[in-house]
N, C-alpha and C positions, 0 to 999 in steps of 0.2 A: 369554519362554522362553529359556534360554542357548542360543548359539550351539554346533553340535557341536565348532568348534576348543574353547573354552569346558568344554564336557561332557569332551572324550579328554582334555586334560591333566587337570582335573582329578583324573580316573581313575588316571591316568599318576602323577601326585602321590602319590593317595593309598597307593597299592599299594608304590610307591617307600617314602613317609617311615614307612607303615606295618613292610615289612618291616626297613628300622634299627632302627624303636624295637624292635622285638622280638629283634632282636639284641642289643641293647644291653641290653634288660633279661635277657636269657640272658648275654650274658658275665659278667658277675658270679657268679653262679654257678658257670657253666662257670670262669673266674679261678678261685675258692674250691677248687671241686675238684681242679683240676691243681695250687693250690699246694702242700693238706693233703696229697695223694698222693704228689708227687715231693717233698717235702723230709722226709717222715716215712721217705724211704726211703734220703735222707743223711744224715738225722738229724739233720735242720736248720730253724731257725725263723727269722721275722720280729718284728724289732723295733717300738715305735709308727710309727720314725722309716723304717721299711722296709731296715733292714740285714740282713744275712743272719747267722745265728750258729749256733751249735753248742747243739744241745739237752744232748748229752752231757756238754757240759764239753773237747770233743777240737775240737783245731782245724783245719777241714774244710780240704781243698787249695784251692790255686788254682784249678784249672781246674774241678772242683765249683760253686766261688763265681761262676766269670762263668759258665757255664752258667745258673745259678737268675738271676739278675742280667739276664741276654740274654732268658730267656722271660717275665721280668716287666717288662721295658722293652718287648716286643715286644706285649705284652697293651696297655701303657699308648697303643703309637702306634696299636696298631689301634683305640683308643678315642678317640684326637683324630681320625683317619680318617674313622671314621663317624661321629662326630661333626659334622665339616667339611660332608659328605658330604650331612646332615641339613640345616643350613643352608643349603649351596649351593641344594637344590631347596627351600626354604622362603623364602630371596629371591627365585629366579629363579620361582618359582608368585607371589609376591607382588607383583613387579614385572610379570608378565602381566595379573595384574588390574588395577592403578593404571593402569598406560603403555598398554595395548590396550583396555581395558573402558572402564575408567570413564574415560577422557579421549579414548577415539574421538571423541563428539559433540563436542570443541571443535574437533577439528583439530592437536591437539600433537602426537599421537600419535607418527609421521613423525620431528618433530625434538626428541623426548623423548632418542632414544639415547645419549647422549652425557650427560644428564643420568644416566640408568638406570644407565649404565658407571659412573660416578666413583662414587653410591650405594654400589652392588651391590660393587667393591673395598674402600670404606669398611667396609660391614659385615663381610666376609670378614675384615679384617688384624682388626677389634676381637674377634668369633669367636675367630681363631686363637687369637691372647693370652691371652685367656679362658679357652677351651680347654687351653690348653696347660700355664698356672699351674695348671692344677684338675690336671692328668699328673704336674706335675714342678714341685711346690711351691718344692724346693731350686734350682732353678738362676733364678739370677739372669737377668734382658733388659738389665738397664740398664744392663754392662760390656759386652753384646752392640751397643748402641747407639752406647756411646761410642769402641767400636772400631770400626765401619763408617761414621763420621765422612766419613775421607780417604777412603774406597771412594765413600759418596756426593756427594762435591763431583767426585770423577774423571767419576762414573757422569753427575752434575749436567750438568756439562760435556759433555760427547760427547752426550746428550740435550738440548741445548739448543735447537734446532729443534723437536723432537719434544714437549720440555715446552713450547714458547711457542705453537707450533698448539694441547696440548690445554689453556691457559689462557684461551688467545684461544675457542676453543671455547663453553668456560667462561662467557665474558664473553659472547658471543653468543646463548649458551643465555639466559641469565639478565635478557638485554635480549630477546631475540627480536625482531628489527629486521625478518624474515621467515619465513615457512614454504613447507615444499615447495608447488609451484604456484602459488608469485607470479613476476611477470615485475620482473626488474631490471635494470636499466643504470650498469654502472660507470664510473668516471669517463677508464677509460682506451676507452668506447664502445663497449663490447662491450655486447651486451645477449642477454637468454634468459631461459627460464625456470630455476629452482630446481628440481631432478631428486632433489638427496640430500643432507645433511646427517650429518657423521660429526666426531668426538673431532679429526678430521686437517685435514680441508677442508671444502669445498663444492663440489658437483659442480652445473654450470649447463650447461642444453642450449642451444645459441644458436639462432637461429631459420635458420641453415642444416644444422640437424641435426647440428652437431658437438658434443662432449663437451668444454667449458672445466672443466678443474679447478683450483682456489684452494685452497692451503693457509690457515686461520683466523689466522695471523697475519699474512699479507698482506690478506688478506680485510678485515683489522681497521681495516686502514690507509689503505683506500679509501672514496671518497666514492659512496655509493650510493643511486640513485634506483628507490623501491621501488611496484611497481604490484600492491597487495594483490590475491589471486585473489577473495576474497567484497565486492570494492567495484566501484563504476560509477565507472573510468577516465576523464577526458577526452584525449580526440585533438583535435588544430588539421591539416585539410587546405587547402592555397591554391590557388588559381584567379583571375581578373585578368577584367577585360572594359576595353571600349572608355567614353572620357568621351560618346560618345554614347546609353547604352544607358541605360535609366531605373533607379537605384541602389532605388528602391519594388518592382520588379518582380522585380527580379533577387534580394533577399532574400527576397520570397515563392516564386516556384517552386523556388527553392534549397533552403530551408527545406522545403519540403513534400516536395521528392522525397529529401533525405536520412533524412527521417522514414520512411521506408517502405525503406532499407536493411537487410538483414537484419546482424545485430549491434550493430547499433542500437539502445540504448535508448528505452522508449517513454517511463520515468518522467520526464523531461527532454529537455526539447525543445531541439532541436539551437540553435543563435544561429548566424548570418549577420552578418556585420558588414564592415566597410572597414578596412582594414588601413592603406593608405598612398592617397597621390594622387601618384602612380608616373608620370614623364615619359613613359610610354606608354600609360599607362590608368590605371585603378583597381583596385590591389592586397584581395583579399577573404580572408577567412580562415571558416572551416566548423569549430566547433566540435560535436563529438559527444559522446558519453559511450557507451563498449563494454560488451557487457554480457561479453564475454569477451573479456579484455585480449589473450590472447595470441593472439587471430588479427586484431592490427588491422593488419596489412601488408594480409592479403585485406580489408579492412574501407576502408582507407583507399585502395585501387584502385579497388574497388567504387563509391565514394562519387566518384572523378574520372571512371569511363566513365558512369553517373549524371547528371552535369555534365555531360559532350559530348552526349550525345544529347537532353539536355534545352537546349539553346542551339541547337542543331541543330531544334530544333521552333521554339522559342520566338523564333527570330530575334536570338538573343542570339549579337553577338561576342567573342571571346578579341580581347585585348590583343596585340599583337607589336610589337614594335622598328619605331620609324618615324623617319623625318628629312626634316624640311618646308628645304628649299634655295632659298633666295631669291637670284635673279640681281639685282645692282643695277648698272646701268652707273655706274662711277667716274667723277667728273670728269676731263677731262683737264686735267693738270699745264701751265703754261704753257712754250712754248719757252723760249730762252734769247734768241731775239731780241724776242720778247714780253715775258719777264721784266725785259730793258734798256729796252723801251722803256717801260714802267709806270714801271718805276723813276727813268726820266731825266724822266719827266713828274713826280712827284712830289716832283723834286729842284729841278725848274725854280720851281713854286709855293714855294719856302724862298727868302725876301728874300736870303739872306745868300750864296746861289749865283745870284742874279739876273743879274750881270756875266757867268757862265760861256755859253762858246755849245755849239751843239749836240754837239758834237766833246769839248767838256771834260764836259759832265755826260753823257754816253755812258761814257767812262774812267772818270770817279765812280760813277758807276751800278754798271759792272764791279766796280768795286775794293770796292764795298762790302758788308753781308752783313745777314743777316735774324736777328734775335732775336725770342722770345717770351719775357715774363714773368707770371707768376703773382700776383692779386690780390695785395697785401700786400706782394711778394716787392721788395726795393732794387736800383734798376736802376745807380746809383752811391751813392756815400758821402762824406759832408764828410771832408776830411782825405785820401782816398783819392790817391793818385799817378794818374792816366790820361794816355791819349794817343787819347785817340777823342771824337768827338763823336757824339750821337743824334738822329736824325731820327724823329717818332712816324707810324705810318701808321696805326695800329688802337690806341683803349684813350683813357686819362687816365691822367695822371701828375700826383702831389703835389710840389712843390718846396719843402722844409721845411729849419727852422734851429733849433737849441737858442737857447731864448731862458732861460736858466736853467739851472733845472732840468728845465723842460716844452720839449715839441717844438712846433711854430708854425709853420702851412702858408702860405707868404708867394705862395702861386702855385699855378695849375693849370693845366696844359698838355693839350692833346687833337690830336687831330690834322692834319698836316701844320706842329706847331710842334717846335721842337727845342730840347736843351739840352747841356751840354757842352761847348760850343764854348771856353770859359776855358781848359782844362785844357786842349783839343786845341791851339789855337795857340799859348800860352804854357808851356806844361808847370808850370802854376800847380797844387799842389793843389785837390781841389774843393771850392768855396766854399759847398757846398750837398746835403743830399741828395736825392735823388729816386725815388720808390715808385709803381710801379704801383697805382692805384685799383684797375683792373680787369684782367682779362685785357687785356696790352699787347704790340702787337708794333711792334719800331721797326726802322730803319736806322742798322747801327753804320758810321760812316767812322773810319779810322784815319790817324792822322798818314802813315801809307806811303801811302797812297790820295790825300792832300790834296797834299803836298809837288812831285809834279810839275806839276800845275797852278801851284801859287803860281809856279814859276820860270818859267815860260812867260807866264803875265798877272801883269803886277806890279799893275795895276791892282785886281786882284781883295782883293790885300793890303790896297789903302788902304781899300776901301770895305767889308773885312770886319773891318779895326781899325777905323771908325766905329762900327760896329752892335755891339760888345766895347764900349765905353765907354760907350754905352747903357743897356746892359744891367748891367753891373759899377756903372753909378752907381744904378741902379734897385736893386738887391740892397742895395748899400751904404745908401743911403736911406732903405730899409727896417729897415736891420740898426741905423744909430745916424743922427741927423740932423747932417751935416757934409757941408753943399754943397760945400764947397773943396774935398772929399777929391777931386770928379770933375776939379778942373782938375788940382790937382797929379800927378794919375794919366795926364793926356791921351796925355803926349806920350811914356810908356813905355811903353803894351800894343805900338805900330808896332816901337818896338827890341824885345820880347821876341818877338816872333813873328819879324821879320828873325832873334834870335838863337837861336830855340830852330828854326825849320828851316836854320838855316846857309847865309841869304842872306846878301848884301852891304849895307852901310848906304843 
C-alpha cells in the first residue's frame, strides 16, 4: 500500500500538471482568437514566418507594429512558462519516486541529493532549449554561447571553491566510500559519525556532540577510516596482568565475560590473546566486534569495569611498574699503600730488578702504571720508537716477527715475565712485536721511572746489561743463525744504556 507522503504528492502532482496541460491546450485557442480579433481590427496579418503586415496594402505605424509584436512574444513566453513549469513538477514528482521510494530499502536514499541536484539541473537547461527553440525558431543560442565565453571563465574563476566541492561531491557520490550513519575517522583524528551529506560538504557529528563540517574538496583529500553502520566492527581493548597469573585462565574468564557484554556481538566470539611479554607483566589485548559501531566508547569502558571486577573475584592481578634493586657490596679498591706494596712484590719476583732493594722497587712501584689490553689488541710494535719497558701481571702475550711474508710466534710470555726492556734502556727501536693472547694486564715502567735508580746503584746497570744480551742473542738466534753476532754486540748494549740515560762511561 503507498505510503500517505506517496499518496498527497501524488495528488499534488496530478492536480498540478493536470491543470497546465489544460492551459496549454486552451491557449492555442485562446492565442488564435486574440490574434484574428485584434489585427482584423488594424487590418493586419501574419506571415508563414510570423511578421506582421498590412492586409490593406497601407503601411501600418510603428507603434501598431510593436504592440501586435509585444502580445505575441508575451503568448510565446507564457508558453515556455508553463511549459518549464510542467517539467519542473514532472522531474521533481519523478525523482521523489527513484531517490525516496524505490531506493529507500538500500539505504541511498540520504546521500542521493546531490546526485538528484545535478540530474534535476541537467534536465531543466536541456527543457529550456528545447522549449525555447519550439517559441523562437529565429533566434539563434550559439552567438549567445560564444559571447558568454569571457562571462564564464570570470564567473569559472570566482566559483572555483564552490565548483571543486560540487565535483569533489560528484566524485564521492559516484564512489560512495560512505553513507549517513557510518562512523569515521580522518586522518587528521577526528572521528564521528556521518549526520549529512550535500553538493558542498559533509557534516560529521563527533562523538562529543559537536558539528565537524568538511567541505568535499578537502574531504577529498583525506585519508579516511570508514566503520560501515550495516557491518560487525572490530574493537582491540588492553589490559596486562602479573608473569605469575596463569595465561590459560585468564583467556577463559576473559573471553567468557566479554561475551556477555551488552553490544557485543554474539556472531563471533570475542579472542583474548597476549600482546607483548612487557618488563612488568603480560601485555593482553580483547578483541570484539560491535554490533553498533558508534557506541563503542560505552562498549569499550564496559568491557574494562567487566575486567576489574572479574580479576577482583578471580584472584587475578594487574600488571604495574615494579623495580627488583639488588644491593651488592663492591669490592673494596686497594689502598695506595697496599697497591705499592703488591706492586713492589711483583717487581721484586722480575730477575732483572733482582739487585734493587726494598727502597728502590718501592719508587718503581710508584713511578709505575697499570695497562689493560684486549685479546688480539698490540701491546708494542716492531719498528716502533719506545722508552718503557712491560712487566705482565695477568694474561699471555705472543712475541712475533715477520719471517717473510708470514708472522712467526718466536715466544710466549705470561705472567710475572716481561718485555721491552731493549727499547727502554737503549732507546733501540723495537726488535719484535708483541700481542695480547688474552685479556692482559701489565706494568708499564718508563725510562723517567728507571733513570733514578740507575744513578744511584751502578751496579744495577751491569747486571741489567748482562740479562739484554741474553736475551737480544736469543731473539737474534732465532731470527738468523750467527753466533758471532752475540760477541760482537757484548760490549755495546753497557755504552748504549750509559748513553741513552746520560750517565758517565
Amino acid at each position: 500500500m503507498p505510503s500517505p507522503e506517496l499518496q498527497k504528492r501524488s495528488i499534488y502532482f496530478v492536480i498540478f500538471a493536470g491543470s497546465i496541460v489544460l492551459i496549454l491546450l486552451l491557449l492555442p485557442f485562446i492565442e488564435n482568437g486574440i490574434k484574428g480579433y485584434g489585427l482584423a481590427q488594424f487590418g493586419l496579418g501574419l506571415t508563414p514566418d510570423g511578421n506582421v503586415v498590412s492586409t490593406d496594402e497601407s503601411t501600418p505605424s510603428m507603434v501598431t507594429t510593436t504592440l501586435v509584436e509585444l502580445g505575441l512574444t508575451l503568448f510565446s513566453i507564457a508558453k515556455i512558462i508553463l511549459w518549464m513549469a510542467l517539467v519542473i513538477a514532472t522531474v521533481r514528482f519523478v525523482a521523489f519516486l527513484v531517490f525516496k521510494t524505490a531506493l529507500r530499502g538500500s539505504g541511498q536514499a540520504e546521500i542521493a541529493t546531490l546526485l538528484r541536484t545535478v540530474i534535476s539541473v541537467i534536465v531543466y537547461i536541456v527543457a529550456f532549449f528545447i522549449i525555447f527553440q519550439s517559441q523562437f525558431p529565429t533566434v539563434q543560442l550559439a552567438p549567445l554561447f560564444t559571447g558568454s565565453t569571457i562571462i564564464g571563465i570570470v564567473v569559472g574563476l570566482a566559483l572555483q571553491d564552490t565548483l571543486g566541492n560540487l565535483f569533489a561531491g560528484i566524485a564521492l557520490q559516484a564512489d560512495q566510500p560512505f553513507q549517513v550513519g557510518d562512523v569515521v575517522q580522518l586522518a587528521s583524528g577526528s572521528t564521528g559519525v556521518i549526520e549529512g551529506v550535500s553538493w558542498r560538504g559533509v557534516r560529521i557529528r563527533t562523538f562529543q556532540n559537536k558539528l565537524l563540517v568538511m567541505s568535499n574538496a578537502v574531504l577529498g583529500k583525506e585519508s579516511i577510516e570508514v566503520a560501515p553502520k550495516d557491518n560487525l566492527n572490530a574493537r582491540i581493548v588492553f589490559f596486562n596482568t602479573l608473569y605469575t597469573n596463569s595465561p590459560a585462565k585468564t583467556i577463559q574468564v576473559v573471553r567468557e565475560a566479554v561475551r556477555h557484554v551488552e553490544n557485543v556481538s554474539a556472531k563471533i566470539r570475542p579472542v583474548v590473546r597476549i600482546r607483548d611479554l612487557a618488563p612488568d607483566g603480560l601485555d593482553w589485548e580483547v578483541k570484539y566486534w560491535a554490533e553498533d559501531y558508534t557506541r563503542f566508547n560505552e562498549t569499550d569502558a564496559l568491557i574494562r569495569q567487566r575486567i576489574w571486577y572479574l580479576f577482583n573475584r578471580e584472584k587475578i592481578d594487574f600488571a604495574y611498574p615494579t623495580r627488583t634493586v639488588v644491593i651488592q657490596n663492591a669490592p673494596e679498591a686497594p689502598t695506595v699503600d697496599e697497591y705499592l706494596d703488591i706492586t713492589s712484590e711483583r717487581l721484586s719476583r722480575i730477575q732483572i730488578f733482582a739487585p734493587l732493594s726494598e727502597e728502590e722497587l718501592a719508587r718503581l712501584a710508584r713511578a709505575s702504571k697499570t695497562r689493560v689490553f684486549a685479546p688480539g689488541e698490540s701491546i708494542v710494535r716492531r719498528g716502533q720508537e719506545g722508552n718503557s719497558m712491560f712487566v705482565i701481571t695477568r694474561g699471555t702475550v705472543e712475541v712475533q716477527i715477520a719471517d717473510g711474508e708470514e708472522i712467526r710466534t718466536i715466544n710466549t710470555l705470561k705472567e710475572n715475565d716481561y718485555f721491552g726492556e731493549m727499547s727502554l734502556l737503549t732507546g733501540e727501536p723495537r726488535t719484535a712485536t708483541v700481542t695480547a693472547a688474552e685479556e692482559t694486564e701489565v706494568l708499564q715502567i718508563s725510562k723517567s721511572a728507571l733513570k733514578p735508580i740507575f744513578e744511584t746503584n751502578p751496579d744495577l746497570v751491569k747486571a741489567v746489561c748482562e740479562m739484554i744480551e741474553e736475551r737480544k742473542a736469543l731473539l737474534n738466534a732465532r731470527v738468523e743463525d750467527e753466533p758471532e753476532n752475540v760477541s760482537r754486540q757484548s760490549g755495546g748494549v753497557l755504552r748504549s744504556i750509559r748513553k741513552f740515560f746520560g750517565m758517565g762511561q
